[in-house]
N, C-alpha and C positions, 0 to 999 in steps of 0.2 A: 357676556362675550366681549373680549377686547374688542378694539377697531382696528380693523386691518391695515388704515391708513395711517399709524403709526409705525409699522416697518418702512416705510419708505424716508419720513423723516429723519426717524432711525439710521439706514445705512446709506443717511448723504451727509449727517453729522458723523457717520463713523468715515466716512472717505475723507473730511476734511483731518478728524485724527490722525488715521492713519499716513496721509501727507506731509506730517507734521514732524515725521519719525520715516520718511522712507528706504533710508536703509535696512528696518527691522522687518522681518518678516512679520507675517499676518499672525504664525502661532504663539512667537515671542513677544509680540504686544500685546498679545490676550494673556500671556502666560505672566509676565511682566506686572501689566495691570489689575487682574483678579490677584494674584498671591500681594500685591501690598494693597488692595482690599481687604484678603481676609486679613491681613498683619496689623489693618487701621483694625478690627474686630467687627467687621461686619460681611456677614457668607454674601458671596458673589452668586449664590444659585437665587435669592431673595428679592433682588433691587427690581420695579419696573424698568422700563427702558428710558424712560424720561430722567431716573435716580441714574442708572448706568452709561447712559452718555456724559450727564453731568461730570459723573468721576472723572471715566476718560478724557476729555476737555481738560478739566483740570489736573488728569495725571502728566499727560504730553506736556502741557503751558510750562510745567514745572521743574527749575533748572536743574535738583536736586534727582530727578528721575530722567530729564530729555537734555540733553549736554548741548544739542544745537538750540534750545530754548535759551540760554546764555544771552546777555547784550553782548554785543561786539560795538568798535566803534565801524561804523559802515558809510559806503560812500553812497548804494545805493538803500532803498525803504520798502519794504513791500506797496505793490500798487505802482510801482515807479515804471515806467514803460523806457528798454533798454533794444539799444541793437547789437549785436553779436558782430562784432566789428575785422576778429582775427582769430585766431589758433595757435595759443602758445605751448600750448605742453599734451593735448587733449586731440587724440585724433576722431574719438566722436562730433566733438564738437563744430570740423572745418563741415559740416553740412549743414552746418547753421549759419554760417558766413552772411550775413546781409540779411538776417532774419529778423523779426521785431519780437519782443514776449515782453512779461510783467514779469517782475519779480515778485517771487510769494513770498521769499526770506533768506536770510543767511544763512550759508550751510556750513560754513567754518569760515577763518577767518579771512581768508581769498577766495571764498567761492558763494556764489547767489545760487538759488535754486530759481530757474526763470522755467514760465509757463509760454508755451507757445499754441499758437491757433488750432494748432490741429492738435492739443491738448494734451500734447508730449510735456513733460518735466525734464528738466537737465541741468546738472550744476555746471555752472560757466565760471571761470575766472574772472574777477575783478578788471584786471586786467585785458580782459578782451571784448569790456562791452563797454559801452559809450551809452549818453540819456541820448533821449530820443522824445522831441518835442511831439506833444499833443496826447 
């Protein structure tokens, strides 16, 4: 009998995938990543789960499949701790005004995806965040 406690590592390696790509829907990254599965030549009904995160990890990382996996040149790096400083184009974003978050990544070429405390994601413009010591 498997271990049960393999699901759990399971879909917290699958949430950081799926973070990696959050524009895509849940069905289109499955659908996405199993069909060039089976196109590498191996059935996606088969893989444990320890095989089948591997792939995903390395399907998202991959610029060829995930278009915001790209370098860009960038001002800020993931792990960089930023404040939400203005609102320039983005009326979601003015409630974030004075807010602190990390960035997890670029999301195109003027926009960060910043993580904030209360564990919301949001792309911010370049432009309206500033580093934030400490």
């Amino acid at each position: 009998m498997r271990d049960a406690k393999r699901i759990d590592d399971f879909c917290n390696r699958l949430k950081a995938v799926w973070k990696q790509v959050p524009d895509w829907r849940f069905g289109q990254l499955m659908t996405n990543a199993l069909a060039a599965m089976q196109a590498g030549g191996r059935d996606p009904f088969f893989p444990e789960e320890d095989e089948m995160i591997k792939f995903l990890e390395n399907y998202v990382s991959s610029p060829s499949n995930n278009p915001f996996a790209k370098k860009l040149n960038t001002k800020f790096k993931p792990g960089d701790k930023v404040r939400v400083v203005k609102n320039s184009e983005r009326v979601s974003e003015a409630a974030y005004i004075g807010m602190v978050g990390v960035v997890t990544r670029q999301w195109a070429s003027r926009d960060y995806l910043v993580e904030f405390q209360n564990g919301e994601v949001h792309a911010i413009f370049e432009e309206d965040l500033e580093s934030y010591p400490g």
